[in-house]
N, C-alpha and C positions, 0 to 999 in steps of 0.2 A: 290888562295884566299890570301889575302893581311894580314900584319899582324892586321891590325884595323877588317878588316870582321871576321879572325878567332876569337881574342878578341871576337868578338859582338856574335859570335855563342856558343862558350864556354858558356858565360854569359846568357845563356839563353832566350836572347832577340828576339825570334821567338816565346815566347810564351807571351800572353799581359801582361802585369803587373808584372811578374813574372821575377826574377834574377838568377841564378844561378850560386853559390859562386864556383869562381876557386883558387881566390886568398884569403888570409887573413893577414893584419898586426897585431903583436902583443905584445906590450907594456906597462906594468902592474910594481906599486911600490906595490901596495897590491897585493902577488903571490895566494892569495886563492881562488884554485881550477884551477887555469890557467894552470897546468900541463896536467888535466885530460880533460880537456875542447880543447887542444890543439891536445892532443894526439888522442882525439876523430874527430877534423878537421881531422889530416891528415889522418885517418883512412878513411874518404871519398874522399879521395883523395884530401883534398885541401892543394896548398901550405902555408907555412908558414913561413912569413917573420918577424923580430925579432930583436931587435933592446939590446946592453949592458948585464946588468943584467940577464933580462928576457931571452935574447937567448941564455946565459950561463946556465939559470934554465932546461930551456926546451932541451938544447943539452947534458946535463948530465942526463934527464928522459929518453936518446935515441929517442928522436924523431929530424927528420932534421929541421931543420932551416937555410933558407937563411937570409942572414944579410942585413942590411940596405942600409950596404954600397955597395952591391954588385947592388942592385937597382938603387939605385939613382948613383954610380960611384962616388961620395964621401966619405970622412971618416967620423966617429965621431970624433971631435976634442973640446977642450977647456975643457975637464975632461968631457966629456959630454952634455953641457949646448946647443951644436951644431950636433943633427944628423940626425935629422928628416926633419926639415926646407930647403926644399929644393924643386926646380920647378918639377921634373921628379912625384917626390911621390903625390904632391898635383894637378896633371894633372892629374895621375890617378886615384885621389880621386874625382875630380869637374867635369870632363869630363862629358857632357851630353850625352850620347851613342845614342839619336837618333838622333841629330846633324849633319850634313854631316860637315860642318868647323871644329868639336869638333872631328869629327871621321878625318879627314883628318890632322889636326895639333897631333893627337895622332900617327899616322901613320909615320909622318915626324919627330919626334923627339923620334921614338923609346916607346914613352912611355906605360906601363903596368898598365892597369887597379887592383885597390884593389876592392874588392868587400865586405867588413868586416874588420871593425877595432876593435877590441880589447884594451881596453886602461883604465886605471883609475890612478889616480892624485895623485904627492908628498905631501904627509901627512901636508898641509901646516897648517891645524887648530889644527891640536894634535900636531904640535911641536911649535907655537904660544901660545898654554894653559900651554906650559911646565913651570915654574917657575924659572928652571936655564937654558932657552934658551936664546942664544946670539942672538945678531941683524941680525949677519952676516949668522948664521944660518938659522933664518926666513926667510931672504931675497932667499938662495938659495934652499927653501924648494915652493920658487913660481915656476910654472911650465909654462913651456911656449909653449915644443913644444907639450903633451898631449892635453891640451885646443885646441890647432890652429885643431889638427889632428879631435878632435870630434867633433871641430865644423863644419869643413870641410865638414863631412864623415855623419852628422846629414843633413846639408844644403843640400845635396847630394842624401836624403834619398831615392829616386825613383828608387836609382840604388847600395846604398851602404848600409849596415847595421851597427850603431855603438853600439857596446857593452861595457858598461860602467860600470855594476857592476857583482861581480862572482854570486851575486844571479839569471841571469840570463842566466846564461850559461847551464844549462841543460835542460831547456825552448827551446833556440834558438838550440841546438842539437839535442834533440828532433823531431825540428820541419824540420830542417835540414831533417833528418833520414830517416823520413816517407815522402818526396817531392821531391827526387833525385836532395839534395842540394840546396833547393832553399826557400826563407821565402815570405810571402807573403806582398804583399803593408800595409794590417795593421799592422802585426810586423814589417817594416820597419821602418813604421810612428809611433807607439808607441815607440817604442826604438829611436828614434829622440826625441821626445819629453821628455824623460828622460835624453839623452844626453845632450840637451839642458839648464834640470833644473841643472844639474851637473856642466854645467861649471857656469850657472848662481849664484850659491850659492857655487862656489869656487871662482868666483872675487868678491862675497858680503865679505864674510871672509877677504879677501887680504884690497878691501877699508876699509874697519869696522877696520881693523888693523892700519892701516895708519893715515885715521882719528883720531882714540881714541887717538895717539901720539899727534894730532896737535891740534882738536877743538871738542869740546862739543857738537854745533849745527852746523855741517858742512853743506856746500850750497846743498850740496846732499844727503839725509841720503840713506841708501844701509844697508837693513837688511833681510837676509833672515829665514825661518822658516819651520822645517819638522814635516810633522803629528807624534802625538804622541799615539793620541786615535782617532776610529770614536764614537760619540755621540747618543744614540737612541734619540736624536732631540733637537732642540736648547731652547732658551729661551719659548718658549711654543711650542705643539706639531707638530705646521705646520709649523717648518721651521726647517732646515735640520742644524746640529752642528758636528765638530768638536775643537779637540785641537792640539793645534800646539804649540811646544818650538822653541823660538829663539835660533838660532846656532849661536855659541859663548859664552852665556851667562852660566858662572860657573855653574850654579842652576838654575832651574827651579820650577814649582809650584807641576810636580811629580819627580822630579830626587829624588831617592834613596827613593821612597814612593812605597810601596808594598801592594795588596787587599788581603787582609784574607778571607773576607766572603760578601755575599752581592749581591745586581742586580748593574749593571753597572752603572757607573758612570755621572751624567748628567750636562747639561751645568750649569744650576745653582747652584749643588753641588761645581763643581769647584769654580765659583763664592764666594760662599762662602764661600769656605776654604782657598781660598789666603784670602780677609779678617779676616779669623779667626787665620789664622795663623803668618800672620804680626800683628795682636793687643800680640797674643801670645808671640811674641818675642820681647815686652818690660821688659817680669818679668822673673828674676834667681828661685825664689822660686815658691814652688810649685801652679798652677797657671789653673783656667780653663775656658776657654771663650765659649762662646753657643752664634751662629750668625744666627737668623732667616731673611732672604731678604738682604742679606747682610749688617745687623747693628746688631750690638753685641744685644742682648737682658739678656746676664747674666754675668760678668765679675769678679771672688772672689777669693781671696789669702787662703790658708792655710797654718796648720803646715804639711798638707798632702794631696795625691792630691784628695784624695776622702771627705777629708773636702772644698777642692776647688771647686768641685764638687756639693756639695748639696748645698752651696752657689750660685753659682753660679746659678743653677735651682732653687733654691728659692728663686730666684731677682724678677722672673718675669715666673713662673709655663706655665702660659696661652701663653706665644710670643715665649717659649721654646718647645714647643710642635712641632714635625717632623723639628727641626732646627740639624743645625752641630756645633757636642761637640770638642773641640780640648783641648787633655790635654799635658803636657810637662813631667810626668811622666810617668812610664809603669804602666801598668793596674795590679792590682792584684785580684785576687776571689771576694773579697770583695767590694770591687768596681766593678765589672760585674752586682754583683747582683745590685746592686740599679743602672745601667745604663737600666738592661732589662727589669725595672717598666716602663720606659719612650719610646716613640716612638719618635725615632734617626735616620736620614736620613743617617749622615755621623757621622762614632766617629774616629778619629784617634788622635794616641797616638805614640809613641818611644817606642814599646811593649807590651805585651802582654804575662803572665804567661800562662802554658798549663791549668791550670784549669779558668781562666779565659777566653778565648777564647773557652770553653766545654760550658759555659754558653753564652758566646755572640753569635755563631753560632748557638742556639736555635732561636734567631731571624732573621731566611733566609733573609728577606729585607733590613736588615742595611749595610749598609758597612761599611767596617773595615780596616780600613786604617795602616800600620805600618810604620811610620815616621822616617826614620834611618837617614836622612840628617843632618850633623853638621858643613857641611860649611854656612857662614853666606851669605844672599843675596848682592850683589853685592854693594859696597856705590854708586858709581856713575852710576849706571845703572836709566836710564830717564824711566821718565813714557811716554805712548801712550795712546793717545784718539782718536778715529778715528772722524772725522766729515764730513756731506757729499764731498766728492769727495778727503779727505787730511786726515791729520795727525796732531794735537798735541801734542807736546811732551816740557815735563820740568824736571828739575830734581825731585828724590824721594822724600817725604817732610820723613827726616832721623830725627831717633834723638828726641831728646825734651830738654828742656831748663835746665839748674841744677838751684836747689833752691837758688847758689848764687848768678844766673843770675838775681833772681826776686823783685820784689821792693814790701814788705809791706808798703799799700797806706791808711790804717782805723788805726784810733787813739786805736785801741785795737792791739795786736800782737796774732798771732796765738802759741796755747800752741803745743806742738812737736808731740803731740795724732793725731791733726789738719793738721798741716804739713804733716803728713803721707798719711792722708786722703783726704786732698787735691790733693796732688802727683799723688797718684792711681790714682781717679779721671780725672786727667791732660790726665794720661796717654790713660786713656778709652778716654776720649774724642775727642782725636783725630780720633779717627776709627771710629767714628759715623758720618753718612753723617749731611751734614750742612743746616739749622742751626741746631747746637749740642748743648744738655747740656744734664751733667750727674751727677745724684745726686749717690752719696754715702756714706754707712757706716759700720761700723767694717771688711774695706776693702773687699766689695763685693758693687755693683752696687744696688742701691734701686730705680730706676725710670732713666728711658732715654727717652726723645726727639728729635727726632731723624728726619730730611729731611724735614724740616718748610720752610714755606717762610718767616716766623713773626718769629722772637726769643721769644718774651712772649708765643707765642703758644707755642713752643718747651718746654718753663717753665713751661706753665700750664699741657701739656703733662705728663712731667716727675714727676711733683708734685700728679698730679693723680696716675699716677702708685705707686708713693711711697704711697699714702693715699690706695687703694687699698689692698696694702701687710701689713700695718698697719693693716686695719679693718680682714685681713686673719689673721695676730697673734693676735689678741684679741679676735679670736671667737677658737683659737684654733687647728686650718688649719696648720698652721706654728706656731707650740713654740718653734723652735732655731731662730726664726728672730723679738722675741718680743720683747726681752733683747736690739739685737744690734740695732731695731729703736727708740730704746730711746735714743742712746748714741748720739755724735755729728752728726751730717749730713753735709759735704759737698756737695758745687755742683763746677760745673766746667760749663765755657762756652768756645765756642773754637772759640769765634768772642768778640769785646766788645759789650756790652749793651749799645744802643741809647740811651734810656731813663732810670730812676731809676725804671721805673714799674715792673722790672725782680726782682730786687733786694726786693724791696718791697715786693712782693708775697714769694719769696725764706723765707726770713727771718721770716715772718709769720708764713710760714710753718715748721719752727722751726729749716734752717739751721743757723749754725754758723761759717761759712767760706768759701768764696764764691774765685774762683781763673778763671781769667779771663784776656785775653790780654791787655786790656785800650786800650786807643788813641780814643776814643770817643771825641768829645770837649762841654760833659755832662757830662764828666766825676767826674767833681765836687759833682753834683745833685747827681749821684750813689755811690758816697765815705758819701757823708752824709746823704743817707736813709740808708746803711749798720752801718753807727756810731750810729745813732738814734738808732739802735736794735741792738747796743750792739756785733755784729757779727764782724769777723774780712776780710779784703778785700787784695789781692795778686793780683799784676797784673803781668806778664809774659813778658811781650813786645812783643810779638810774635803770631800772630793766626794760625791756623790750619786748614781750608777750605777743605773740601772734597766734592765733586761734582759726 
């Protein structure tokens, strides 16, 4: 029998579909579990071939290891960077064993079938993320012979098995164990297919790197993403959700976010709470947003966060109701209690006292989110929109304008009460989809307009809701919010007014400071219906479009 026939009989290939593993390479810069996972190969008699590092780990746990170089008749040479890469190894990784040419040119050049590769990749993204990583480093933290071997050994997969992470190695030993060496065509093909995403989202990494050195919107974008949650169902119940973080990106919408209590987490939950928590992270001081459909419906300042709190819900009682509360303080008792009057889909907070958390988990359905994250979101990280068949992407709209950016445009000046008032406003308004306007006062949100096609709708909108909350503190419903609707009323728009008809209505309605981007070429006509009523008028130069 020939050396290619006995090959093909070892391997099992007398039985249909079926391999059985004589040989195994084994290659790993993450050692975990590749000891025990080795030792358990050769315990069934398979060889074990081993390449630097790894055949130095493995030769000091006493198990044998043949070397690389004794395969292939090469060395490793150039500190490394050369050992793998070679005709003999990758012959008998691609060889097609039912091939009589494949079996015949195996035969004449000596070559040994692998049947299992073992292998996972130089750390190239965690030494990329480092901070004090040099160039030269990143560079030789790309791996080159790894990828070739799995991809190899994936392409292969009818006759080769590749094993890519240590999470699978007691799986594939197992399987081993109980089959006298041999896995079957769907652990083949499944483990190809993981091999596959592996190398795929370690050259997404290497371009994404390279890229971000040289251009913003490069010819190719190359982004890849691993699940993070599965979802009990997408945007409405028949259609199937998950969540996925982009790899690479510092932060994500759950890194360093932790579930206290609660039924799982739903697509629109999330939804919400990246909105809720990007409007959050405009304010230092204590601060608490409530975003029902993704538009803030409650947004209020306090001297504390459970006065931001009842502000905030008593912007807008009725659009607050099963929305998610995001606060930037930690929860104390006291605040539990007046959270668990309310029905809260999502509350999450930067903490949670023991006795407050004794009362929030009285409500099994809420979830409770504990927000420990204090690095900030990325500045230049671009937004994604997907649209059929593509991608749009622009940068983040960051930021917002400072007041010495802004041009008072009405022959009144705004008093500094105003300004204040204004600002918040500004701020909310950008988070609210477009067209936007958001009235405010004694730094809490009295009326938002929210996703118009018409901006006067959007006006008339918010102007109702503030009428609304007016007629609730005069009947006595709300007597902390009767005082603050008396006092000034800003609004904010986060587009210009066409016409003066906005402005007109506004001022009626008893605002007196209206802050708005301009560049209308009406702009005139709306500087002098805000003069006529005595109101004062801030344009921005800038609008805020959310879609």
């Amino acid at each position: 029998m020939d050396a290619g026939t006995e090959q093909l009989h070892e391997a099992g290939l007398d039985t249909a579909g079926e391999v059985r593993v004589a040989r195994a390479l084994i290659s790993v810069s993450d050692k975990t579990g590749v000891v025990e996972f080795a030792r358990g190969l050769s315990g069934l008699g398979i060889e074990i071939i081993s390449t630097g590092g790894t055949a130095t780990a493995l030769a000091e746990a006493g198990i044998h290891v043949r070397s690389i170089s004794d395969l292939t008749g090469f060395p490793e040479i150039m500190d490394g960077r050369v050992k793998t890469l070679h005709p003999r190894l990758y012959a008998g990784l691609l060889a097609l064993r039912d091939d009589p040419d494949h079996v015949r040119t195996v035969e004449e050049h000596d070559v040994e079938f692998i049947d299992l590769v073992c292998v996972n990749l130089y750390p190239f993204e965690r030494t990329a993320a480092r901070r004090d990583t040099s160039e030269r480093e990143v560079i030789e933290n790309i791996d080159i012979g790894g990828p070739t071997l799995i991809r190899a050994a994936a392409k292969n997969w009818c006759y080769v098995a590749p094993v890519t992470t240590p999470e699978s190695y007691d799986a594939v030993l197992d399987e081993l164990r109980g089959s006298d060496r041999r896995l079957s065509p769907a652990t083949r093909e499944s483990l190809a297919a993981e091999a596959f995403a592996v190398t795929a989202r370690y050259d997404a990494a290497i371009a994404r790197w390279f890229q971000e050195k040289r251009d913003d919107f490069p010819p190719l974008l190359v982004r890849a993403y691993e699940k993070v949650l599965e979802l009990p169902y997408g945007e409405n119940p028949h259609q199937r959700g998950a969540y996925y973080a982009q790899l690479g990106a510092p932060t994500h919408l759950l890194s360093a976010v932790s579930q206290l209590g609660g039924k799982p987490l739903s697509f629109n939950n999330l939804l919400d709470l990246d909105a809720a928590r990007d409007l959050l992270g405009e304010f230092q001081v204590p601060a608490c947003v409530i975003v029902k459909h993704n538009n803030p419906c409650g947004v209020a300042l306090g001297s504390d966060v459970l006065e931001a709190y009842q502000g905030a819900f008593a912007a807008d009682p009725l659009s607050a109701y099963g929305g998610i509360v995001c606060l930037n303080r930690r929860v104390e008792r006291q605040l539990a209690v007046a959270l668990v009057d309310q029905f809260i889909e999502v509350l999450c907070a930067p903490g949670y006292d023991a006795g407050a958390l004794e009362v929030l988990r009285a409500k099994e359905n809420m979830r409770i989110l504990d927000d420990r994250e204090e690095r900030s979101r990325s500045q230049i990280e671009a937004d994604f929109r997907q649209v059929a068949g593509g991608m749009l992407v622009e940068d983040r709209d960051t930021g917002l304008e400072q007041r010495e950016e802004m041009t008072v445009v009405s022959a009144r000046q705004p008093t500094e009460a105003e300004w204040s008032e204004a600002l918040f406003a500004w701020k909310v308004c950008k988070h609210v989809r477009s067209n936007a306007i958001v009235l405010s006062a004694g730094l809490r949100t009295v009326g938002v307009g929210a996703g118009q096609m018409s901006r006067v709708d959007a006006v008339r909108i918010a102007l109702e809701k503030h009428s609304a909350l007016a007629d609730s503190a005069r009947d006595g419903s709300m007597p902390d919010t009767e005082a603050r609707l008396r006092e000034r009323i800003a609004m904010a728009s986060d587009a210009f007014f066409p016409f003066p008809d906005s402005a007109e209505l506004a001022t009626a309605a008893g605002v007196t400071v209206i802050i708005e981007p301009g560049g209308s070429i009406r702009d005139p006509l709306v500087i002098d219906a805000v003069d006529k009523a005595g109101a004062a008028l801030i344009f921005t130069s800038r609008r805020h479009f959310r879609h």
